[in-house]
PAVO-568032 format. One record per residue (C-alpha): residue in one letter; residue number from 1; x negated, y negated, z. Coordinates in steps of 0.2 Angstrom, whole numbers. Layout:
N
{pado: A; roba: NUM; X: X; Y: Y; Z: Z}
...
END
This chain:
275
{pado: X; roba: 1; X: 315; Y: 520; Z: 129}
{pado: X; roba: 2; X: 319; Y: 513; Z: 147}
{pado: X; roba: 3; X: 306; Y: 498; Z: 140}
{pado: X; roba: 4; X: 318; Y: 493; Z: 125}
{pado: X; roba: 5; X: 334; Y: 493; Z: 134}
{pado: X; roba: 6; X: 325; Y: 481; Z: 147}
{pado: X; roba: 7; X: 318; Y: 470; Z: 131}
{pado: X; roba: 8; X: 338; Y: 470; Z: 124}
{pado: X; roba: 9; X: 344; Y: 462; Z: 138}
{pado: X; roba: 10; X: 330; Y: 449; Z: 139}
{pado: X; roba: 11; X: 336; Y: 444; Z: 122}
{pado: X; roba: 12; X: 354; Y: 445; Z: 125}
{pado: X; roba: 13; X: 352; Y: 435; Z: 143}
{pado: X; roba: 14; X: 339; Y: 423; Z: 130}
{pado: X; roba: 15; X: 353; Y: 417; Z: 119}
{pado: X; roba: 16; X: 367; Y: 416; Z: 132}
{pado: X; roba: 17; X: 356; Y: 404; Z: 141}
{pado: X; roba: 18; X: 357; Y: 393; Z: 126}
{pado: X; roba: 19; X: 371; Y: 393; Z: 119}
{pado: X; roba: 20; X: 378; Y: 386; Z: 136}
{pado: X; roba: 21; X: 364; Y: 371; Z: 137}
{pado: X; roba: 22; X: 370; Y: 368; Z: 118}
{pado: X; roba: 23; X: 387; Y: 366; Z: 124}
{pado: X; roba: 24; X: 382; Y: 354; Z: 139}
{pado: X; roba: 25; X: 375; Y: 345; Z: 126}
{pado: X; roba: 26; X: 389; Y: 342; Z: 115}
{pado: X; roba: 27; X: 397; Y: 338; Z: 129}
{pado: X; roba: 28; X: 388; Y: 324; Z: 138}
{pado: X; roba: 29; X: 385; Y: 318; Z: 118}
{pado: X; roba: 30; X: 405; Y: 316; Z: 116}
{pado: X; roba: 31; X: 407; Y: 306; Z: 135}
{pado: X; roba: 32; X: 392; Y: 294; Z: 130}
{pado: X; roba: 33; X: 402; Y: 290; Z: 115}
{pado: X; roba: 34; X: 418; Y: 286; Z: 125}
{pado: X; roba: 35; X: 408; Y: 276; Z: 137}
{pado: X; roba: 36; X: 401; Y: 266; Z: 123}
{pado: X; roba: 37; X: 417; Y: 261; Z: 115}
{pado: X; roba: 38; X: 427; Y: 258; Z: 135}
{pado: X; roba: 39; X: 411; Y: 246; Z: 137}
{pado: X; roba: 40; X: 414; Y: 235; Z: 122}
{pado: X; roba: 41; X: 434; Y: 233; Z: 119}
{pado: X; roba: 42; X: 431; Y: 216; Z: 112}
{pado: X; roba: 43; X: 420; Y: 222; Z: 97}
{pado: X; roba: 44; X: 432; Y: 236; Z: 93}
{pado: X; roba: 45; X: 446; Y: 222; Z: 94}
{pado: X; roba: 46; X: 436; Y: 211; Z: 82}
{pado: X; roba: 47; X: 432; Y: 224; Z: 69}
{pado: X; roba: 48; X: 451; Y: 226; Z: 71}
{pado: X; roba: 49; X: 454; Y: 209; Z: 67}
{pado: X; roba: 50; X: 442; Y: 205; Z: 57}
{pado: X; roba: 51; X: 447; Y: 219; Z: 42}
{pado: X; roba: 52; X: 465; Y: 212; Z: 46}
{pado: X; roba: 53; X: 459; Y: 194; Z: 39}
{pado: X; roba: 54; X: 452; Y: 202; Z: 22}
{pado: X; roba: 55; X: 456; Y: 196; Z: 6}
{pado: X; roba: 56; X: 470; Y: 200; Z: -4}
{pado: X; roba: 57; X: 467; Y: 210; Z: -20}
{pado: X; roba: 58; X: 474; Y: 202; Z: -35}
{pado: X; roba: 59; X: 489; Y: 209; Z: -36}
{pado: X; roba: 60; X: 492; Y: 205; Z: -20}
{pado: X; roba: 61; X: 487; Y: 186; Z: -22}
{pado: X; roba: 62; X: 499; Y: 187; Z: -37}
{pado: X; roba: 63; X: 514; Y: 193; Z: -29}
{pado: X; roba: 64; X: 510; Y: 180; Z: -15}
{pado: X; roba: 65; X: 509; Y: 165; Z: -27}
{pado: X; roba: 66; X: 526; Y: 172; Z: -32}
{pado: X; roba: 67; X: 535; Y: 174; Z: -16}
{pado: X; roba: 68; X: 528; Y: 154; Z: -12}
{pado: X; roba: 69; X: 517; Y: 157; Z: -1}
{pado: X; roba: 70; X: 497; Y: 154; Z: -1}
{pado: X; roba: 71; X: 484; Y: 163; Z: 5}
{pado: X; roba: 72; X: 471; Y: 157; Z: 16}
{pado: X; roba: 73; X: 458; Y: 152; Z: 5}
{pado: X; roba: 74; X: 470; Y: 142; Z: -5}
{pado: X; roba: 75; X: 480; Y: 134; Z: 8}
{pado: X; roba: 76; X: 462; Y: 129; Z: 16}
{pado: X; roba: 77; X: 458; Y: 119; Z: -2}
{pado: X; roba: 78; X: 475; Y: 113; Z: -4}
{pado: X; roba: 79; X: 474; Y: 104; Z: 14}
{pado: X; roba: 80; X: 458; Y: 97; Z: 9}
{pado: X; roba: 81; X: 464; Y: 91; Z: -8}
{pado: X; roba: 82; X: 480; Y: 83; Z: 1}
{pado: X; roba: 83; X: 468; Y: 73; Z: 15}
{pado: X; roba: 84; X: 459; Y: 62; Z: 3}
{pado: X; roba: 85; X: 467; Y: 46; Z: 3}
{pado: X; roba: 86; X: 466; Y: 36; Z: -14}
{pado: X; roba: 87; X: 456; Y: 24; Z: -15}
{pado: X; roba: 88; X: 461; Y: 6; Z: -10}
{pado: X; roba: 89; X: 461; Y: -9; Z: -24}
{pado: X; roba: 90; X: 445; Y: -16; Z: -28}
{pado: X; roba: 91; X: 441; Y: -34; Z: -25}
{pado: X; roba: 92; X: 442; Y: -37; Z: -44}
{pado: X; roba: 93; X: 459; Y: -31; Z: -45}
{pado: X; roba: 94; X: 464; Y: -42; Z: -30}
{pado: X; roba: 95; X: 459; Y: -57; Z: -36}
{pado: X; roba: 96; X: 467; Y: -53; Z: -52}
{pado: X; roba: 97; X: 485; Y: -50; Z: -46}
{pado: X; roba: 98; X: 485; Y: -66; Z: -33}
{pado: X; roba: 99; X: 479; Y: -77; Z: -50}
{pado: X; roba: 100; X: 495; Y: -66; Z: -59}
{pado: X; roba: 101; X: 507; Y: -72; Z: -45}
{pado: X; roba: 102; X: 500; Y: -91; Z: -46}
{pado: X; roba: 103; X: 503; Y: -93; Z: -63}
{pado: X; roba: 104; X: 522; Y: -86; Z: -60}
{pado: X; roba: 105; X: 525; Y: -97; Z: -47}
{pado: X; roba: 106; X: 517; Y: -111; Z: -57}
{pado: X; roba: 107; X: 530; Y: -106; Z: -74}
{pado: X; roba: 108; X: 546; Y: -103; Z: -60}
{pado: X; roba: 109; X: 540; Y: -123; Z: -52}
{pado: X; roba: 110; X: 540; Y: -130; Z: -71}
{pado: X; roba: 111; X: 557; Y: -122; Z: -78}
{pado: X; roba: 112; X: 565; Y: -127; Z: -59}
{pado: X; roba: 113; X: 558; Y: -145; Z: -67}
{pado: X; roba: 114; X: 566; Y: -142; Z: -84}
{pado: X; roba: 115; X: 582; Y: -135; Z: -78}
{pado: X; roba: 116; X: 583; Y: -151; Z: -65}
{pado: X; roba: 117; X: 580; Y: -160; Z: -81}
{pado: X; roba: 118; X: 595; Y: -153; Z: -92}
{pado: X; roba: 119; X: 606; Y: -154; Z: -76}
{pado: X; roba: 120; X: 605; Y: -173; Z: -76}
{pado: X; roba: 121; X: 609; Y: -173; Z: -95}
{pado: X; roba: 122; X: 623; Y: -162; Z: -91}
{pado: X; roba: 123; X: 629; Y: -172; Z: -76}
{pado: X; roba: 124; X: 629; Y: -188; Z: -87}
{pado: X; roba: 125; X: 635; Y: -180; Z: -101}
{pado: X; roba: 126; X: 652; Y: -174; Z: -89}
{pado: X; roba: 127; X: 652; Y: -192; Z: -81}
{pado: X; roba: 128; X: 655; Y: -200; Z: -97}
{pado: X; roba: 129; X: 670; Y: -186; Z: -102}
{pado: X; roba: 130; X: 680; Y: -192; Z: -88}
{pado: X; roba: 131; X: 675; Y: -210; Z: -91}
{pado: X; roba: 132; X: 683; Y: -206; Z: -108}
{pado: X; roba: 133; X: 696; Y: -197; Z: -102}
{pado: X; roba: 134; X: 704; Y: -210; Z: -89}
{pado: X; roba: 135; X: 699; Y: -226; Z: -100}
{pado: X; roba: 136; X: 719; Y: -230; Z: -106}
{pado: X; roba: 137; X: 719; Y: -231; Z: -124}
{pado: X; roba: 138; X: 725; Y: -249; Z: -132}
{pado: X; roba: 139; X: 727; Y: -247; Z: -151}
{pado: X; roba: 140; X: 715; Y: -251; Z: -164}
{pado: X; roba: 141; X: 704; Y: -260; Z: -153}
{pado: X; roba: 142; X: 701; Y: -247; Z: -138}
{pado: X; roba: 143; X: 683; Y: -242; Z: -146}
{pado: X; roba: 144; X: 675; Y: -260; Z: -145}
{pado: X; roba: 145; X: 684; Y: -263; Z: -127}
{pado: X; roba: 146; X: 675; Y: -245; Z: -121}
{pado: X; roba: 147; X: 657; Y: -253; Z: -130}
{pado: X; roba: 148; X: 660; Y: -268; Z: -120}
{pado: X; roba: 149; X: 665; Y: -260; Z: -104}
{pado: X; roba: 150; X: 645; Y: -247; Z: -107}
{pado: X; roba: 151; X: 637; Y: -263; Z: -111}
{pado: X; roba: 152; X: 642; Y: -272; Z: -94}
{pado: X; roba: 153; X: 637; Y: -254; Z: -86}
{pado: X; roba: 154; X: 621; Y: -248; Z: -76}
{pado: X; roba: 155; X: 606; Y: -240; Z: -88}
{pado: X; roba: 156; X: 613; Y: -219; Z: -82}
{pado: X; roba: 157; X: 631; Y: -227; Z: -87}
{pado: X; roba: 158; X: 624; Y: -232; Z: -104}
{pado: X; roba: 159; X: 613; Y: -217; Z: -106}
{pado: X; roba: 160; X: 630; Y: -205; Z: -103}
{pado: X; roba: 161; X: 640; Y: -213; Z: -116}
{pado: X; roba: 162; X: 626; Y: -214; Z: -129}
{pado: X; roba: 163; X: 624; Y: -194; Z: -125}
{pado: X; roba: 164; X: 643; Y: -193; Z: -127}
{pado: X; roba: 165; X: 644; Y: -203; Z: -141}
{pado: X; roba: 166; X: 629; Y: -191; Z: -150}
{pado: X; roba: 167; X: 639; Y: -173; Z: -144}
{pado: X; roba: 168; X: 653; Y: -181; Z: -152}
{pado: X; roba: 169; X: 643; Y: -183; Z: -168}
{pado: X; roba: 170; X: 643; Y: -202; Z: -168}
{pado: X; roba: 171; X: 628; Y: -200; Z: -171}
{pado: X; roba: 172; X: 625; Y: -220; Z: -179}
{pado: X; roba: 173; X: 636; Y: -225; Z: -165}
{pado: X; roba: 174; X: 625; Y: -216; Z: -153}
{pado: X; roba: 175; X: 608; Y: -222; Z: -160}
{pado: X; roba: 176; X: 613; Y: -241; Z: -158}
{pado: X; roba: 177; X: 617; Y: -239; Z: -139}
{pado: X; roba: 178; X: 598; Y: -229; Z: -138}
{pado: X; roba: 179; X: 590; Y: -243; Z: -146}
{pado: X; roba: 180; X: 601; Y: -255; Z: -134}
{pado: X; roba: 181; X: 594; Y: -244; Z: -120}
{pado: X; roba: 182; X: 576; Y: -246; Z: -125}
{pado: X; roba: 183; X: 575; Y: -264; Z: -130}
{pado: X; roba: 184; X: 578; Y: -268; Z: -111}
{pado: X; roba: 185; X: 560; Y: -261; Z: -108}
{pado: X; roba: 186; X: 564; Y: -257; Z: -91}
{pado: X; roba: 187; X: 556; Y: -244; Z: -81}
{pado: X; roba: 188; X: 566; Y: -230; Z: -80}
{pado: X; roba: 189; X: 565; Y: -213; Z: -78}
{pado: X; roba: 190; X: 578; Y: -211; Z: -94}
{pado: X; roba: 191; X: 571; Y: -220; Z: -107}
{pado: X; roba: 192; X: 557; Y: -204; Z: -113}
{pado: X; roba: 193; X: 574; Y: -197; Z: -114}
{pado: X; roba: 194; X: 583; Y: -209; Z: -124}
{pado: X; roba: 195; X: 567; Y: -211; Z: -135}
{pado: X; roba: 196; X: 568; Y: -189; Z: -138}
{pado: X; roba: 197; X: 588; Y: -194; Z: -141}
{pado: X; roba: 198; X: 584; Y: -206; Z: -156}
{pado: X; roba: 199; X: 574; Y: -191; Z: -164}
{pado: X; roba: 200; X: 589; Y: -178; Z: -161}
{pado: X; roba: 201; X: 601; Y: -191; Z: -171}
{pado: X; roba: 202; X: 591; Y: -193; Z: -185}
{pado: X; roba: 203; X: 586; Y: -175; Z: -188}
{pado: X; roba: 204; X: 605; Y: -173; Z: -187}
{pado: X; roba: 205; X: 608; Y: -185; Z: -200}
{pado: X; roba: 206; X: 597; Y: -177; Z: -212}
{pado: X; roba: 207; X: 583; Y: -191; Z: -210}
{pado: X; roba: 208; X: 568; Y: -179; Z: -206}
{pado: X; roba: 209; X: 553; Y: -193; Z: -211}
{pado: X; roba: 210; X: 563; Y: -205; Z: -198}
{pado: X; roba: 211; X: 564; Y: -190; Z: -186}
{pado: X; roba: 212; X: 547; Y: -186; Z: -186}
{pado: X; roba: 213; X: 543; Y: -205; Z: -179}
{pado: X; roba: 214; X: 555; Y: -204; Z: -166}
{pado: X; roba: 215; X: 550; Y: -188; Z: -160}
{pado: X; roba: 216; X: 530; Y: -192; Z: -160}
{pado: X; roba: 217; X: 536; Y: -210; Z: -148}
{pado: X; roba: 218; X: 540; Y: -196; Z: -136}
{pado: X; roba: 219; X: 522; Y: -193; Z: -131}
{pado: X; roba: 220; X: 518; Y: -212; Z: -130}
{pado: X; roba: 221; X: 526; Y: -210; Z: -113}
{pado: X; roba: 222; X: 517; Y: -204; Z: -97}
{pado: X; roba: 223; X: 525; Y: -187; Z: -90}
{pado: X; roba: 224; X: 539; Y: -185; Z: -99}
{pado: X; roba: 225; X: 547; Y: -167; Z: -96}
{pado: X; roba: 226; X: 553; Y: -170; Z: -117}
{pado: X; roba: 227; X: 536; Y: -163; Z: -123}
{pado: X; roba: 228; X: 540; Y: -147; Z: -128}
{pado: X; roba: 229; X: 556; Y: -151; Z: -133}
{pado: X; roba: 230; X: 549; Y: -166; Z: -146}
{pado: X; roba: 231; X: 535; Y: -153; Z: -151}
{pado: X; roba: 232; X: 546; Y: -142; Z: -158}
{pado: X; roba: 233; X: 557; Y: -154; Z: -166}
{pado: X; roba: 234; X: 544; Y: -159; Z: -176}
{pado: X; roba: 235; X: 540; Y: -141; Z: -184}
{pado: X; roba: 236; X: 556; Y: -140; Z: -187}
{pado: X; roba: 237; X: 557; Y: -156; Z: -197}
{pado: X; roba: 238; X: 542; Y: -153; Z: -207}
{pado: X; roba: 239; X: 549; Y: -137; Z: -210}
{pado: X; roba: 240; X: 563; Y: -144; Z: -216}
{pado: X; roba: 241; X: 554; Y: -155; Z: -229}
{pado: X; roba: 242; X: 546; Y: -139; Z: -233}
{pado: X; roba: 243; X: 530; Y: -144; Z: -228}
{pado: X; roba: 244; X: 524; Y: -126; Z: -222}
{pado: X; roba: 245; X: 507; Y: -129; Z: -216}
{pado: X; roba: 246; X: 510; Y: -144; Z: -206}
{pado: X; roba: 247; X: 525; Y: -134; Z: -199}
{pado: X; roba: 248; X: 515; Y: -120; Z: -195}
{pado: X; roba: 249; X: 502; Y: -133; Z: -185}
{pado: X; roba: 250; X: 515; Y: -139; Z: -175}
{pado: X; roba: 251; X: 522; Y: -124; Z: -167}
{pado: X; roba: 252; X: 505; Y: -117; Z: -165}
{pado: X; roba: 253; X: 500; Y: -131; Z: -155}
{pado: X; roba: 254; X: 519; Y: -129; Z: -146}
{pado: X; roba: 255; X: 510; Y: -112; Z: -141}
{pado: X; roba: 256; X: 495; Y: -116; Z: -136}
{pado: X; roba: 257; X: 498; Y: -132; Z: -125}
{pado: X; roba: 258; X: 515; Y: -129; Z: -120}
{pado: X; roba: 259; X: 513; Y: -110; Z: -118}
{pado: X; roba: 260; X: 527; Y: -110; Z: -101}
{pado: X; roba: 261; X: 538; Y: -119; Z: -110}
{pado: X; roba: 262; X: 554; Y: -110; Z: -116}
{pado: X; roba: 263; X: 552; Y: -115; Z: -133}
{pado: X; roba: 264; X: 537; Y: -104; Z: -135}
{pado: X; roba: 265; X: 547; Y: -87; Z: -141}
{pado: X; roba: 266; X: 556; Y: -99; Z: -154}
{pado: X; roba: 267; X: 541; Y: -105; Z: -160}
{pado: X; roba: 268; X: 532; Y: -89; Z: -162}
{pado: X; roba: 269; X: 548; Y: -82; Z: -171}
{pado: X; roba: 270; X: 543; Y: -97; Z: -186}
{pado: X; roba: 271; X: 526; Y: -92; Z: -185}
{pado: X; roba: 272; X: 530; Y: -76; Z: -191}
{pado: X; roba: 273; X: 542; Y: -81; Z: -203}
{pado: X; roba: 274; X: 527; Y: -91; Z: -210}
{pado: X; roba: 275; X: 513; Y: -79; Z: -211}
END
């Protein structure tokens, strides 16, 4: 009997012993633990950070885009997209616009020319208005004293009142102080003009056949700035006589070798007509 009690408190003395090294082994388990994560603050804080960054789910992307505002990712590959530059000109294309902007400064060089051109006319064409206009009038016989007074005159003096005399439609009148003009043979810069002149009067007199030899005498002379002008007229006259075909060369070739001229929209306007 005394033996049992003795073995009883061998067993009870047995499992108080252990249960107090299992609780100094919790214990010391649950310290280790704090001690790991004081040691490493900066991990913890990077796991922290790092499941901040995450994407956003879907819906939350969605209601992003809709609020404006981008989500990492995106603004990343909208930064990237925005940093390419476009690409520059190629050499080809270069080349190509400076040849563009030479033939425009060619075109603007030969209107300035034509314009200079038609401002002479006009200049002459005013200086024989007020010659008319403060040469007294004497009767019957004022005409022949003014055809004396223009023969006596310089070649521009002549050539003014022979352009009066054609705006006035005297156009007879006008062609006999033309053909005064170029019998002197002199050489002048005028006299491509008065020839071109001759053409206009008889085209307006209804003599197409004596028109077109005028017109064609233009392009006996060297550089004349009546080219164009005369190549036209000369469509125009055989289209006139009804002569489509022939008509239809002479604007082409109005096109093709005066293609800068002012004409050329004219010209192609008959052409079409013609087709």
């Amino acid at each position: 009997m005394k033996r049992v009690r003795i073995v009883g408190s061998l067993v009870t003395l047995i499992a108080v012993m252990g249960l107090i090294l299992l609780t100094a082994c919790a214990g010391s388990k649950r310290e280790s633990m704090e001690i790991d994560e004081n040691a490493f603050p900066e991990e913890k804080q990077q796991s922290s950070v790092s499941s901040e960054t995450t994407e956003p789910t879907p819906d939350e992307a969605e209601v992003l885009q809709l609020l404006g505002i981008t989500s990492g990712g995106e603004k990343a590959q909208a930064e990237k997209s925005s940093a390419k530059k476009p690409a520059s000109e190629s050499v080809g294309q270069l080349e190509a616009r400076i040849s563009k902007l030479e033939s425009q400064v060619k075109e603007k060089d030969k209107e300035l020319r034509n314009l200079k051109a038609e401002l002479d006319e006009r200049e002459s064409r005013i200086a024989a208005l007020r010659s008319k206009l403060t040469t007294p009038s004497t009767g019957p016989s004022a005409a022949a004293t003014s055809t004396t007074a223009t023969a006596g005159g310089s070649f521009k003096e002549k050539y003014r009142r022979a352009l009066d005399l054609y705006n006035n439609r005297q156009y007879k009148e006008a062609l006999r102080l033309f053909d005064e003009l170029l019998s002197l043979g002199v050489d002048n810069d005028l006299v491509d003009n008065c020839q071109y002149w001759k053409g206009e009067c008889y085209y307006a007199l209804g003599d197409y056949n004596q028109a077109i030899i005028e017109f064609e005498k233009v392009f006996t002379y060297n550089n004349s700035n009546k080219y164009p002008d005369a190549q036209l007229k000369l469509g125009l006259c055989y289209l006139k006589l009804g002569n489509r075909d022939r008509a239809r060369a002479e604007f082409e070739k109005l096109v093709n070798e005066y293609p800068d001229s002012e004409y050329v929209p004219r010209a192609q306007s008959y052409l079409a007509q013609l087709q």
